[in-house]
C-alpha positions as CSV (number, residue, x, y, z in Angstrom):
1,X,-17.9,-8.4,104.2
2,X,-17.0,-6.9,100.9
3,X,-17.8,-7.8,97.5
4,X,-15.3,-8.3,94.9
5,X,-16.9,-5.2,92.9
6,X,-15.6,-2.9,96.2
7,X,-12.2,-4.1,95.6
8,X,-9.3,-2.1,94.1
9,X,-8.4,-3.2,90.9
10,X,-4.5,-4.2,90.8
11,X,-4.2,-1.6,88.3
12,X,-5.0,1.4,89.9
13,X,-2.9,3.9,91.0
14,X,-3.3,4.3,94.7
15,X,-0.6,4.5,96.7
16,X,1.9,7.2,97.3
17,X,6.4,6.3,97.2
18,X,6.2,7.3,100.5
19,X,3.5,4.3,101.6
20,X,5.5,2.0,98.7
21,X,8.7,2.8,100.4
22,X,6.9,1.4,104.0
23,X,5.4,-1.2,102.8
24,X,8.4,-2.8,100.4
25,X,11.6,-1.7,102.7
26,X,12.9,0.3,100.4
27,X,14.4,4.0,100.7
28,X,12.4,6.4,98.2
29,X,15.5,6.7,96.3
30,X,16.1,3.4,95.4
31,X,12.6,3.2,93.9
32,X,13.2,6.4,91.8
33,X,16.4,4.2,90.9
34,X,14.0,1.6,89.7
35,X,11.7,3.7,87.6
36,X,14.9,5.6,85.8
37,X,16.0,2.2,84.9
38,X,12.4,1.3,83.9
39,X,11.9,-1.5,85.9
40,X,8.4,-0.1,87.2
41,X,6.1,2.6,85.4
42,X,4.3,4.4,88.7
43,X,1.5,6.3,87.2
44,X,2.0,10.2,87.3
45,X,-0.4,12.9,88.5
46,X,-1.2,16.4,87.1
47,X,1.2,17.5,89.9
48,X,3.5,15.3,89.0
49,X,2.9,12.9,92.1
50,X,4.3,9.3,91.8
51,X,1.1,6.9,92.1
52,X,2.2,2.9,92.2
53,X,-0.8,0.2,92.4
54,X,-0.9,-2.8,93.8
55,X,0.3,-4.8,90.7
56,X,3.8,-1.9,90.8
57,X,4.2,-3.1,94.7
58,X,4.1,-6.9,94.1
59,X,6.5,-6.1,90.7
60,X,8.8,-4.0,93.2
61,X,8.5,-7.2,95.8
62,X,9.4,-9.0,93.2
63,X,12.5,-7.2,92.1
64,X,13.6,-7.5,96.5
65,X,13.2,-11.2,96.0
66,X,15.4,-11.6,93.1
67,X,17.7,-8.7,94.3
68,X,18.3,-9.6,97.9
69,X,17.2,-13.3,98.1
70,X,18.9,-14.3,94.8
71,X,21.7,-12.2,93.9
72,X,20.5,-11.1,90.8
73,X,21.8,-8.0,89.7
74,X,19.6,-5.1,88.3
75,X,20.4,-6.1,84.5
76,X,19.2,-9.8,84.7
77,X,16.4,-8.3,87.2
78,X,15.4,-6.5,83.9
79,X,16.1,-9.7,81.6
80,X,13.9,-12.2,84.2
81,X,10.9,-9.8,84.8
82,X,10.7,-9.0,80.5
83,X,11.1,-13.3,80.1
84,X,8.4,-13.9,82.6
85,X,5.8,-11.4,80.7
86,X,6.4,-13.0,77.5
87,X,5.8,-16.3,78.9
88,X,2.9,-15.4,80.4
89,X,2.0,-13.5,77.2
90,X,2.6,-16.9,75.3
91,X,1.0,-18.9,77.9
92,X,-3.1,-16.6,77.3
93,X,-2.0,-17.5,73.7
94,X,-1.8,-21.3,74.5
95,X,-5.0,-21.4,75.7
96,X,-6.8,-19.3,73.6
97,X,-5.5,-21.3,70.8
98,X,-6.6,-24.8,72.9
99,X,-10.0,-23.3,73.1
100,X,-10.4,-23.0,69.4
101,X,-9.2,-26.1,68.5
102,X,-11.6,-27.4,71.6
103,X,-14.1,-26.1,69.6
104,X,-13.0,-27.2,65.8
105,X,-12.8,-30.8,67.6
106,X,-16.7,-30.5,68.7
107,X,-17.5,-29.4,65.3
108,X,-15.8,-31.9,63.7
109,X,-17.3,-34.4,65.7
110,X,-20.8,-32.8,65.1
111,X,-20.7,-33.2,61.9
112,X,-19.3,-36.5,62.0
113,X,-22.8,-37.6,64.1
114,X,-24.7,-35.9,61.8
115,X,-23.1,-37.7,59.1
116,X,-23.4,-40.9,60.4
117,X,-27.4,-40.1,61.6
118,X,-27.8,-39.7,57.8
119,X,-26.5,-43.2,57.1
């Protein structure tokens, strides 16, 4: 059994348009048609080599879903995938703003005990 530490991070480029193509059902052109429109980023070798990683596959298996299953055309593809970041984006924000004020409450609260030790 592997350990998470053997893993391949979801950022690294691994995996050839070629395997992509296989493993999406998609023809090779169609995701160079995705990349000139700048709806994925495949990393780029010395030689030039298109190199997607896992987190380019599931953003391509994405754009299938809403493509194919929805009906979404490549323009609100773009519009839904950019929304979805942000609110992600906001949503680490969220909670790393609820942690703080977690905190200012147990400080606040601290001192309130202290406070009322000293009474």
């Amino acid at each position: 059994m592997r350990n998470d530490d053997e893993l391949i991070p979801q950022h690294e480029p691994v995996f050839q348009i070629s395997i992509v193509s296989r493993m999406i059902g998609l023809h090779q052109q169609t995701l160079r048609s995705y990349e000139r429109i700048g709806l994925v980023k495949p990393h780029r070798t010395p030689g030039n080599t298109r190199l997607y990683s896992q987190r380019d596959v599931e953003r391509l298996r994405t754009v299938t879903r809403l493509v194919n299953d929805l009906g979404v055309n490549l323009a609100g593809v773009d519009v839904i995938l950019r929304m979805s970041s942000q609110i992600e984006q906001l949503q680490r924000e969220l909670e790393r703003v609820a942690g703080l004020l977690h905190e200012a409450e147990r400080a606040v609260e601290a001192l309130r005990d202290g406070a009322g030790a000293e009474r």
